[in-house]
Structures are given as C-alpha cells and as structure tokens.
N, C-alpha and C positions, 0 to 999 in steps of 0.2 A: 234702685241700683242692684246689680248681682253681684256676686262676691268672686274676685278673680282667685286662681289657685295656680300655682306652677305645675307644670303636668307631672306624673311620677308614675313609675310601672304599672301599679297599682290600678292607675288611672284609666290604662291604655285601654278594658274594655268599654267603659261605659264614655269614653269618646267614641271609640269605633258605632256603637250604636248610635249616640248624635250623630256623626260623619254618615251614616248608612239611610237615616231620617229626612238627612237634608239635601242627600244626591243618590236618591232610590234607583235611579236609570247609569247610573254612572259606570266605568267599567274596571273602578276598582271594588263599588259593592257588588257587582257581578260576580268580582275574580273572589268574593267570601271576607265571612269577619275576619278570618286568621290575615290575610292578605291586608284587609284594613288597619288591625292591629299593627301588623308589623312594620306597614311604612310610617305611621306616625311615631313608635318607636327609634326612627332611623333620627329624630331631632333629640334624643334622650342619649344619644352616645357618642356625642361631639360638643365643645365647649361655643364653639361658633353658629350653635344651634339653640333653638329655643323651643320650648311647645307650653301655650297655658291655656285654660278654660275656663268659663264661668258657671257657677251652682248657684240655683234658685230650689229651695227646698229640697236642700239634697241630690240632686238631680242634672246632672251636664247639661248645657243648655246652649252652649254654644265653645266655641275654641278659636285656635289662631298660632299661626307658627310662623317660622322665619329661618334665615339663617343670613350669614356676612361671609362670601366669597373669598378665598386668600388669597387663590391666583387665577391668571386666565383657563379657560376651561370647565372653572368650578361650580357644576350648576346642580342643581336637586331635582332635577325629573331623572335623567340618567343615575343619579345619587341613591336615591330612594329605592329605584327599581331593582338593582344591583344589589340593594340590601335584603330587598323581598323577594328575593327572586325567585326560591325554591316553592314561597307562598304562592308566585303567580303561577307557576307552571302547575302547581298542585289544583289551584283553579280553573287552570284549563281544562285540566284531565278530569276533572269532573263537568264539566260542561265546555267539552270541546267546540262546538261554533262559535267560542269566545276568538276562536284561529282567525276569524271572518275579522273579527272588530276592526273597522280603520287604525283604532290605535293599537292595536296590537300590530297588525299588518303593517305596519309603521316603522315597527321595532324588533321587525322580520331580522336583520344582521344583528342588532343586538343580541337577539337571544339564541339565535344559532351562537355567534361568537362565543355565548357563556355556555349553551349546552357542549359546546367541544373542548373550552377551558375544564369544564368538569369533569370529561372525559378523561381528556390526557393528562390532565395535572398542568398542563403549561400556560403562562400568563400569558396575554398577548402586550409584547412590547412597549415600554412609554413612549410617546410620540408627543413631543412639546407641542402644544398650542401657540400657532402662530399670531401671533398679536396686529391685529393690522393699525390700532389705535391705543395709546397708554394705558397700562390697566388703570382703574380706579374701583376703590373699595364701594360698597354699599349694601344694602340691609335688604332681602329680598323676603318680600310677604308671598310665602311658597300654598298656603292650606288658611281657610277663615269659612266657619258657617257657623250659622242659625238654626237652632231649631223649628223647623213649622209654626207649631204652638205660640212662640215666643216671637216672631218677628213684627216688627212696628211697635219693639217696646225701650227703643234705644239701645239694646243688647249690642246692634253692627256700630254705633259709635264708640260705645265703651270698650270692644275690641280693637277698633283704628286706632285708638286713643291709648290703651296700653301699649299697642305696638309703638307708637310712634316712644313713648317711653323705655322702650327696653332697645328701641335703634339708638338712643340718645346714651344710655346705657354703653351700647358698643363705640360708643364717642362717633358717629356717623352723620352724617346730615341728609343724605339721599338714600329715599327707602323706592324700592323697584318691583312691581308684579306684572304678571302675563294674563290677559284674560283673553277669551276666545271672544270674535266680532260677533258669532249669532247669542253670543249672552249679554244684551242690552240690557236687562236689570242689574247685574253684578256696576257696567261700564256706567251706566247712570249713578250709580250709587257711588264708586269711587270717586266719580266729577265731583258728586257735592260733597265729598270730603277733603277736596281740594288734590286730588290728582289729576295730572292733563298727560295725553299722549305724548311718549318719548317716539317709539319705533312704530312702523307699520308693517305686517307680514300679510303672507297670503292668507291664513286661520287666524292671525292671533292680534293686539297691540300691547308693546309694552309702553304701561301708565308707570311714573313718577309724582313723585313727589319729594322737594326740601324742608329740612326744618332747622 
C-alpha cells in the first residue's frame, strides 16, 4: 500500500513533476512547471475542492483531484484556466507554436476575452446559465495519474477508492469525469472500476459512476 497525503502548498512541486512524468506530450507540461503548478493549486483555494497524493519512499507517486459543482455552469477546465492564466500565456511566449495547439486554438475567445479584461479593467458581464434540465449536485474526478515506475502496482485503485471516499465525504452519491475517446487505456481502466458511459461527444465521453 502507499500512504495517502492531503495535498498542501508545500506539495504543489513535486506533484507538478509526477503530473509532467505522466503526460510528457500533454499541453499543460508544454505550457511549463510554473503553469502545472498553478492549476493544481486552483483545488487548494476553494472548500468544494480537493487535491491528494500518494508517497512511496518519500516520493509522489501518483495524485487525484476533484471538486462538487454549486450551480449550473460550474466546471473546472474554464476554472483552472482562469486561475492560471498569466502562467499559460507566459508559456506561450516562450514557446509560441503552443498558438497552433488545438487546444489552445480552442480557447481562442476565451483568452482574447481575458487579455482585454486585463487590459481595460472591465469584467465581462454575468450571463446566467441557462439550465435546460434540473441542476444536480455531483463530485467530478477533474486530474488522476500514475507514475510510469509505479503503474500495475494497484496505486490507480487506491486513488478511485479514496476518491470515492472523499465524494461520500461531500455527502454525494454520483461521482462524474470526462475522458477523451482516443484514450482507450484511461476508458478501459474506468469500466473496471465500475464506471459506464453517461454522455457521448464528438472528442470526449462522460463516464459515471454511483455509490
């Protein structure tokens, strides 16, 4: 067994290097540690947030995070990004062809929107979320890796498995994630831990699971 730890400032580098170990292609260790650091910090400064990791000799070895929705609208990729945001662009400008990345390009309005709120000082207007079906509460598994080293030693159960403990925690029953369809080992791996498809997208599904 590895020994779970609640994440803490402290902490946020020698996650950031797990996180950077275990998605070397990814386009947030693209966008730099500082940028890694920072969005995992964005679950350390809200109570509806959670971030913890496991140590094997000292050593991060794997993590896991989460958060529980208040209202419609409330999601953590937008969340996160928003929080890092100075990080990411600082990542850009040092390696500009990150302009190209689909998922940046993606998020083309978004960050004009924030480079001209920064500009002018002015916020861009609340605009309610139109709810087309009731809200309901749930516990979304937003960030979960493994170290290289370490995987196939039970580490990804012992993570599902606190998590499902710290949803139960938020008094919650239905825990919710997004994974992308050309990541067949992540979607396999959730199945057998007992989550089935909610939603189907054109990149993505979202998997559930009750408890």
């Amino acid at each position: 067994m590895f020994t779970i730890e609640n994440t803490q400032t402290r902490n946020l580098p020698d996650l950031a290097t797990c996180h950077m170990a275990c998605f070397k292609n990814s386009l947030a260790t693209r966008l730099g540690r500082s940028y890694v650091e920072k969005t995992l910090e964005w679950f350390l400064v809200n109570p509806n947030r959670f971030l913890f990791h496991c140590i094997k000799d000292e050593k991060v070895v794997g993590y896991c995070g989460g958060f529980m929705p208040i209202k419609p609208g409330d999601g953590s990729s937008s969340g996160m990004l928003q929080f890092a945001f100075s990080e990411a662009i600082k990542g850009i400008l040092k390696n500009p062809f990150l302009l190209f990345h689909p998922e940046v390009a993606q998020n083309y309005p978004f960050l004009w929107m924030n480079i001209k709120r920064r500009i002018t000082g002015k916020a861009k207007p609340f605009k309610p979320v139109s709810a087309t079906k009731p809200f309901r509460q749930y516990v979304g598994l937003v960030v979960i890796g493994v170290h290289p080293d370490f995987r196939g030693n039970g580490l990804a159960q012992q993570l599902m498995t606190e998590f499902e403990n710290r949803t139960k925690d938020f008094h919650q029953k239905e825990m919710v994630l997004s994974v992308k369809k050309d990541n067949q080992r992540a979607i396999k791996a959730y199945a057998n831990f007992g989550w089935t498809t909610k939603e189907e997208h054109v990149k993505t599904f979202v998997m559930h699971k009750f408890i």
